[in-house]
N, C-alpha and C positions, 0 to 999 in steps of 0.2 A: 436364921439370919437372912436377911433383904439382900436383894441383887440390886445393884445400882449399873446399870447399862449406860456406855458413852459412845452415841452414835457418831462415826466421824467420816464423813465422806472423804474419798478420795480420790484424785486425777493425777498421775503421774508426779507423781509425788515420791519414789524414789530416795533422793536424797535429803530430804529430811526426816521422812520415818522412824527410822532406827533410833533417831535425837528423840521426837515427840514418845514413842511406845518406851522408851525408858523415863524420861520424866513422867506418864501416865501413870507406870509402874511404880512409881515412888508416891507418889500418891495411896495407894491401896492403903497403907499401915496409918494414915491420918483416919479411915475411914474403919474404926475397930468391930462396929456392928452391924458390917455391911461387905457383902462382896462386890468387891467392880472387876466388872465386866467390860471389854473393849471391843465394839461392833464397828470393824471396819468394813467400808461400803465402796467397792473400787468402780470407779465408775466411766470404766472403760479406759483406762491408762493405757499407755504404749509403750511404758518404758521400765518395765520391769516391778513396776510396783506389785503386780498381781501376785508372780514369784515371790516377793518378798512375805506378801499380806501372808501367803500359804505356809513359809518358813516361820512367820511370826507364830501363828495357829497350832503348826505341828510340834513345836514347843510348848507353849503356853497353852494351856487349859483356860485360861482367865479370854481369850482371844477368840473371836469369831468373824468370819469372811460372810460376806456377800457380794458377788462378781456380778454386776450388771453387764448383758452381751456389750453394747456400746454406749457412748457418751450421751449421757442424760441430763448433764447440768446438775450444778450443786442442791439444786431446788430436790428435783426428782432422786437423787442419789439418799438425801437427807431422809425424804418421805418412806424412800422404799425401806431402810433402814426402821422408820420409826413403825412401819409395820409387821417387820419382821423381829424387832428386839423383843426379850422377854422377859425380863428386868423388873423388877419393882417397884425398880424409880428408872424413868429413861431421859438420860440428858443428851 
């Protein structure tokens, strides 16, 4: 089975996470010959998002963190993400 990786930067972003990683979640079962995978990429938050990304992770199997030390812009959060996924398909 393929891995479909979904790179998703992130900056303090906090309160809507929990919304977006359950809609993410519902997705999975449209995708029946494929695992997805969700690469969040925090990219230097301040406000709790990083706690969160790691509660998401330590749950979910399906989940992977990457913790940029500080803010790098969407651009460089996206990139560092598309290097470190390992996906089959990386979106």
């Amino acid at each position: 089975m393929k891995t479909v990786t979904l790179v998703t930067p992130c900056y303090d972003e906090i309160e809507v996470l929990p919304a977006f990683y359950e809609r993410v979640r519902q997705l999975a079962p449209q995708l029946p010959h494929h695992t997805l995978e969700i690469l969040f990429v925090n990219d230097g938050s301040r406000d709790g998002t990083d706690m969160l990304l790691d509660t998401l992770a330590a749950r979910d199997p399906h989940v992977k963190v990457l913790h940029l030390a500080r803010n790098r812009g969407h651009q460089a959060a996206l990139t560092a993400g598309l290097d470190f996924a390992e996906g089959d398909i990386i979106v």
